[in-house]
C-alpha atoms as one frame of an Amber mdcrd trajectory, in Angstrom:
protein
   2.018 -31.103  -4.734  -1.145 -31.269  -6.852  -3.601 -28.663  -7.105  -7.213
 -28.790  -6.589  -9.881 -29.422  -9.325 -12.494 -28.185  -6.792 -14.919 -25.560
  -8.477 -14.683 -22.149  -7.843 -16.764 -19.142  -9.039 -15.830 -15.553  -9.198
 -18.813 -12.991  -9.496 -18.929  -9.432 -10.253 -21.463  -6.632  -8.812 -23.113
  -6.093 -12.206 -23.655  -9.894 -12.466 -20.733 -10.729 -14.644 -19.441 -14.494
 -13.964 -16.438 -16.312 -14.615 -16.143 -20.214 -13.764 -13.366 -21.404 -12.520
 -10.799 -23.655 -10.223 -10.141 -22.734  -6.519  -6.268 -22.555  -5.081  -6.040
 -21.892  -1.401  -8.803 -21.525   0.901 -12.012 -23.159   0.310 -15.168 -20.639
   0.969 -16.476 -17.635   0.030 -14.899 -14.105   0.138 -16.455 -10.528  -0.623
 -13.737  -7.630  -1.910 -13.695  -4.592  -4.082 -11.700  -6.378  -7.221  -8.931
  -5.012  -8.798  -5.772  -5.456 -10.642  -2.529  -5.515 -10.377   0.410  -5.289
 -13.241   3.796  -6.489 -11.780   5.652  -9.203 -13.227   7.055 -10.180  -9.377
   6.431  -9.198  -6.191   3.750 -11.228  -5.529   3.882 -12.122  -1.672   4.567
  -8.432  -0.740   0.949  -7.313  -2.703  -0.431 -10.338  -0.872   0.493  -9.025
   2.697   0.629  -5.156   2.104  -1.623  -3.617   4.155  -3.305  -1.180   1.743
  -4.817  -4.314   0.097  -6.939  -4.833   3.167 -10.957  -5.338   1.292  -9.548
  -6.165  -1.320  -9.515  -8.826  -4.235  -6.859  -8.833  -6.471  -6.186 -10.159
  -9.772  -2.838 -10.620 -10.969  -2.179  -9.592 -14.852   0.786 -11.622 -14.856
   0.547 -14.882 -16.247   1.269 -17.516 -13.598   2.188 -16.890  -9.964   3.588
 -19.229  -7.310   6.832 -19.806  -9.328   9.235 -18.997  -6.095   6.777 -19.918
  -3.558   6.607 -17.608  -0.317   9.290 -17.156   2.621   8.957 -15.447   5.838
  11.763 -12.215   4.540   9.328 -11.097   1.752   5.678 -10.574   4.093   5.257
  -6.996   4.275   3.291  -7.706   7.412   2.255 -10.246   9.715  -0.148 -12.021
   7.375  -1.669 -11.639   4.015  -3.850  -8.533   4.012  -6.179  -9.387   0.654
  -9.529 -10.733   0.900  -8.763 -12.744  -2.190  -6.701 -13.475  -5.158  -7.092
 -14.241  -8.858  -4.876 -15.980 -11.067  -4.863 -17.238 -14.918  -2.397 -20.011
 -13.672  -0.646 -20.998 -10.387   2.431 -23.075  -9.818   1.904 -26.020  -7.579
   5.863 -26.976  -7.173   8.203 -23.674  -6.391  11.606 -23.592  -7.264  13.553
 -20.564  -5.348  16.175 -21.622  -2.723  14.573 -19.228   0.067  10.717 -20.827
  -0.450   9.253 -22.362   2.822   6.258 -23.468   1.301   4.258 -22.748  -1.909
   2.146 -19.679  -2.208  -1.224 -22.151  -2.198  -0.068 -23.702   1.061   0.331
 -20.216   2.404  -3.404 -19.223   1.190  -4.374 -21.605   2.831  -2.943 -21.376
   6.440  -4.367 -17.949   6.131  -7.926 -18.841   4.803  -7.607 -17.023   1.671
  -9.399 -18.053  -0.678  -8.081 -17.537  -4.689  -9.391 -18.814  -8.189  -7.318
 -19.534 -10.693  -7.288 -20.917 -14.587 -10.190 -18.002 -15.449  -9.592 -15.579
 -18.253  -7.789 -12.453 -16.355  -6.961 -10.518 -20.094 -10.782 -10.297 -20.330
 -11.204  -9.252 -16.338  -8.679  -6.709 -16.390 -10.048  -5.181 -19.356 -13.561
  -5.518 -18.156 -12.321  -3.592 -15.123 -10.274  -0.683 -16.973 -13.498   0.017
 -19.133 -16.112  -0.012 -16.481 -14.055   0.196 -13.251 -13.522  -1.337 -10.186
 -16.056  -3.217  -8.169 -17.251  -5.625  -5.860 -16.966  -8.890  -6.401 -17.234
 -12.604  -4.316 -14.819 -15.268  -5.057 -16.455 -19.332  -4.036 -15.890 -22.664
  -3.580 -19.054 -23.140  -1.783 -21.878 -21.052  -3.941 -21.656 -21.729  -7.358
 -25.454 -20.388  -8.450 -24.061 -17.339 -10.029 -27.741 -15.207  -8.620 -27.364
 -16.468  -5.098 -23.802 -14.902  -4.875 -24.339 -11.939  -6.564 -27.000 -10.888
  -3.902 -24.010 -11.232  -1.444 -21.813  -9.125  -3.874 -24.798  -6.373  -3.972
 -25.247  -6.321   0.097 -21.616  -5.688   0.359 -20.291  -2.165   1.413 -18.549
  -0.039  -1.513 -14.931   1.117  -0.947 -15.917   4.472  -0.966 -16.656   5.621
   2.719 -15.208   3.032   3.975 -12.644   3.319   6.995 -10.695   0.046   7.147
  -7.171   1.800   8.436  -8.837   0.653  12.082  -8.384  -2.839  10.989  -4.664
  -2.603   9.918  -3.307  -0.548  12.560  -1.427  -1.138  15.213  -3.095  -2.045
  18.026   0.108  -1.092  20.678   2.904   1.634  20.452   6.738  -0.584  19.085
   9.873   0.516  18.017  11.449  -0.901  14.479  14.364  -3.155  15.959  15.285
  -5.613  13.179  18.316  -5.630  11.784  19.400  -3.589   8.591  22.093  -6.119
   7.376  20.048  -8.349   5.808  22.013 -10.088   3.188  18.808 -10.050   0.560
  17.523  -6.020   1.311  18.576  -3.506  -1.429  20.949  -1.496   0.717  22.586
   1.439  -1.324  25.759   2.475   0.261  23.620   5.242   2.459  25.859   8.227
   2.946  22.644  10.464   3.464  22.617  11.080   7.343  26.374  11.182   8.242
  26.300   8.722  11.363  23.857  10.867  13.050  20.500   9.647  14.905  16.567
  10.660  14.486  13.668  10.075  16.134  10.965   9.527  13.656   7.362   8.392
  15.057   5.500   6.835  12.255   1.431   7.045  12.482   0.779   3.572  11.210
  -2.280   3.543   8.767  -1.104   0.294   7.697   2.515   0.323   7.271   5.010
  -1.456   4.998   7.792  -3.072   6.747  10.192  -2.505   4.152   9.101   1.519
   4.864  10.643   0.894   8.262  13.310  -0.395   7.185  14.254   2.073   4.791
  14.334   5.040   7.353  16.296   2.969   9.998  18.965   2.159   7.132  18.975
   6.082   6.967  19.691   6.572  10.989  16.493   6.765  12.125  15.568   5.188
  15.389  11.363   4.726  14.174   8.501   5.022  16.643   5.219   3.268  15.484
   2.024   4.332  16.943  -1.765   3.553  15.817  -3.679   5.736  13.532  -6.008
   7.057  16.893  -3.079   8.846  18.519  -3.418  12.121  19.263  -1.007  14.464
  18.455   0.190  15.466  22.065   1.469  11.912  22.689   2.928  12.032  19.475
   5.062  15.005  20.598   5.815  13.377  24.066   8.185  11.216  21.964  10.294
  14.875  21.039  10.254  13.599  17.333  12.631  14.897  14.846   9.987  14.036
  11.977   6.154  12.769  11.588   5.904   9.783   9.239   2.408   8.834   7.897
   1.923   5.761   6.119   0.450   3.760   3.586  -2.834   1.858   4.263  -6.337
   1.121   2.453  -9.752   2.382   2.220 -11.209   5.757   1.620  -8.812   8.386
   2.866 -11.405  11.010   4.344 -12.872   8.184   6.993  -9.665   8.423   8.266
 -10.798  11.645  10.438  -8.945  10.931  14.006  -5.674  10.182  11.643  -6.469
  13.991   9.942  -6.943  15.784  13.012  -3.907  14.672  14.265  -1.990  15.786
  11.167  -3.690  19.270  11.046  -2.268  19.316  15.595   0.962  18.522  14.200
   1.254  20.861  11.146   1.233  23.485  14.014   3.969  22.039  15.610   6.439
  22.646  12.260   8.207  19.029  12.735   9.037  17.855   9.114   6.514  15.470
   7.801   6.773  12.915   5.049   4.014  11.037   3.645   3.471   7.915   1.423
   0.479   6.845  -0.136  -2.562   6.993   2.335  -0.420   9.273   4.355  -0.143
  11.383   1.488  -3.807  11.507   1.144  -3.904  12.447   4.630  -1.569  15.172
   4.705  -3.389  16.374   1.831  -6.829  16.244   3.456  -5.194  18.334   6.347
  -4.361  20.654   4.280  -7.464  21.453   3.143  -7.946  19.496  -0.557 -10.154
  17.476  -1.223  -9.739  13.335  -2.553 -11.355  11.437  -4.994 -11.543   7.854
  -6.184 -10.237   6.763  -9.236 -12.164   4.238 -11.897  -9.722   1.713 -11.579
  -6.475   2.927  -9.415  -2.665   2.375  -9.818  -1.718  -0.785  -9.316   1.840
  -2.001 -10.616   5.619  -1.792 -10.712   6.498   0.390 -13.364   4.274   3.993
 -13.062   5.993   7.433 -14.965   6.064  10.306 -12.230   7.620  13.246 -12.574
   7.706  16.742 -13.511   9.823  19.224 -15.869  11.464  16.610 -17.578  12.476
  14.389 -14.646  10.608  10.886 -14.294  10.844   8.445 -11.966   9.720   4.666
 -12.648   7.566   3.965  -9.524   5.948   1.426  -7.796   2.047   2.538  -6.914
  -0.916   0.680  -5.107  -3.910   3.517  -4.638  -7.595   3.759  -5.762  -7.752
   7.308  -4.258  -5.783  10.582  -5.483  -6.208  14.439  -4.562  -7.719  16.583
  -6.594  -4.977  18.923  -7.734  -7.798  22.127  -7.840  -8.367  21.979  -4.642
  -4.912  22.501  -3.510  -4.160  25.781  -1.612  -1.789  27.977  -2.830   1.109
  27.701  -0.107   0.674  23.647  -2.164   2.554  22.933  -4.790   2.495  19.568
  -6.664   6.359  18.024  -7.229   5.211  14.989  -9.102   2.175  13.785 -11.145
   1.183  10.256 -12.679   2.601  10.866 -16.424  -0.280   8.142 -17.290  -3.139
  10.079 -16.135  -1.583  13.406 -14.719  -3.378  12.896 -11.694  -1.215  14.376
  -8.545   1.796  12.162  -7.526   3.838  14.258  -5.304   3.270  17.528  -3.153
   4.867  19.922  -0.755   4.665  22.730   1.392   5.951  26.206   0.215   7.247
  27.609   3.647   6.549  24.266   5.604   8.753  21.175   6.325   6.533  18.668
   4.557   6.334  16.924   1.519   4.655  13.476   0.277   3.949  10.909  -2.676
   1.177   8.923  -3.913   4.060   6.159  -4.690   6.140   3.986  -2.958   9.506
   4.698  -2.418  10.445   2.095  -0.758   9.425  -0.863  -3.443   9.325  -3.942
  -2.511   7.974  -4.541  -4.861   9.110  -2.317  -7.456  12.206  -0.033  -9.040
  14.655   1.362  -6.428  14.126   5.127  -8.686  13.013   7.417  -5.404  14.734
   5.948  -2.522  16.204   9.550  -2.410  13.264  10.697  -0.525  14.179   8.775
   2.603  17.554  10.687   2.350  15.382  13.792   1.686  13.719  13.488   4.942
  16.852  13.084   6.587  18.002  16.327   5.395  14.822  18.133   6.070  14.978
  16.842   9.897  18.587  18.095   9.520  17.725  21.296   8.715  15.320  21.570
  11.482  17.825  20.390  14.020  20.167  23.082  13.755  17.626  25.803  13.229
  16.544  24.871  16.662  19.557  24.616  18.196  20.529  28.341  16.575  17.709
  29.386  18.283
């Protein structure tokens, strides 16, 4: 398989151009740009949800080297508006590939660009920060996209957790003996069973399939749920998920949280559900210049540190935390707030992900940790 020659031309918000080649899709495609540092991993940023609106350029060299295969989606379909590459593989070579990774941009209408200068993009990005940007095959005068570019919404304020959800309530039911999932001999939940409903703000599927490899039978419901049909369910534990956009738009998936504090199930959250649990309990968010984006992020605290895999371009403001708060992990890059919990409460969260896929394998111990927190509340009710 050849690649295409055809034109393409990427465009920033403040005008910036760069001229190059189009894989995938042809078209046009509008996206907050931004970057992403892992060597692998590729087809799970592609189809992670928290990507939704978003353009991303890869800071590794040349993707498409293993092609794509069904195992490795982290959802249905790829989630990005857009990707950007110095150099793509046409001809995979991995004995699980299906089909190469511009074969798959393509069934999906994705449009990318490749053989542009991505050094210069990333650091253009880093120094100025994120932005909008248009990736196309089909208007190459650099002023006529740009005006598309400028009409576009920014990130900020934006709610697009309604276009990732879940749509129906499902229960996890794929099996956890696959032969290619990281499966650490899992002694953290002794053969018992818990119910776990997960509000889905766009969730990973390797999440789910880390807490059913810990013994939990996992209930996924969309972000819009209140919290009474939530606790029809009798969950041991609240999960809130990942997902993209601007974490204070997400005001039916807060409310829901703050119902369900009062209930004193355990809670864990990742990522946008981290933000959320946050944001119920009263802190405030920001956005970050250019995020955390990549496979190998320090967290930690008092001398422990944990190599992490991250994807946000919001954090909480650690000043705003109440005092009942306390943070268990920050960014060692940035010291922005990486980890919280609750003093008295069973809840506790991360602005990282856990579960990888991509990424180091360093903090699975927090699905076992939510085991043992659900534990904990089991028998306290049933000394009651």
């Amino acid at each position: 398989m050849s690649i295409s020659t055809q034109p393409a031309l990427l465009v920033l918000a403040d005008g910036t151009t760069y001229q190059g080649l189009s894989f995938g899709a042809p078209g046009t495609t509008i996206g907050e740009v931004v970057f992403n540092t892992g060597m692998t991993g590729y087809q799970e940023v592609l189809t992670d949800p928290s990507y939704c609106g978003q353009i991303v350029t890869f800071t590794y060299p040349e993707l498409g080297n293993t092609g794509v295969n069904p195992e490795d989606e982290e959802s249905i379909q790829p989630q990005v508006k857009g990707a950007i590459v110095r150099n793509i593989c046409p001809r995979p070579s991995n004995w699980r590939s299906t089909q190469s990774l511009s074969e798959y941009l393509k069934e999906h209408k994705i449009p990318g660009i490749y053989a542009i200068d991505t050094r210069a993009l990333t650091r253009k990005i880093r120094t100025v920060g994120v932005m909008n940007g248009a990736i196309s095959t089909e208007i190459l005068d650099p002023n006529e996209l740009l005006e598309k570019v400028q009409s576009a919404p920014s990130m900020a304020g934006l709610n697009l957790v309604q276009e990732v959800t879940t749509r129906e309530v499902y229960q996890w039911c794929e099996p956890t003996n696959l032969d290619w999932e990281f499966s650490p001999s899992v002694s953290g939940y002794g053969g018992e069973q818990f119910t776990v409903v997960a509000l889905d703000f766009g969730v990973k599927k390797n999440i789910l399939r880390r807490l059913a490899s810990y013994g939990c039978r996992v209930v996924i419901v969309p972000a819009n749920t209140p919290a009474a049909e939530i606790l029809k369910y009798n969950p041991d534990g609240i999960f809130l998920s990942n997902g993209p956009g601007d974490p204070v738009t997400v005001t039916e998936g807060i409310e829901t949280t703050k119902e369900l504090l009062k209930s004193s199930k355990p809670v864990f959250g990742i990522c946008m559900g981290h933000q959320v649990l946050g944001l119920a309990l009263g802190a405030d968010t920001f956005k970050l210049k250019f995020g955390h984006r990549g496979l190998n992020h320090p967290a930690g605290l008092q001398q422990q540190v944990e190599i992490t895999s991250q994807n946000h371009g919001f954090a909480i403001d650690s000043d705003s935390l109440a005092t009942e708060v306390e943070i268990t992990h920050l960014n060692l890059n940035d010291r922005t707030v990486a980890g919280l919990r609750h003093k008295s409460l069973p809840l506790f969260s991360v602005q990282y992900h856990p579960e990888a896929s991509p990424g180091p394998h360093d903090a699975d111990y927090l699905f076992e940790r939510f085991v043992q927190v659900m534990r904990d509340a089991r028998k306290v009710k049933a000394s009651k």
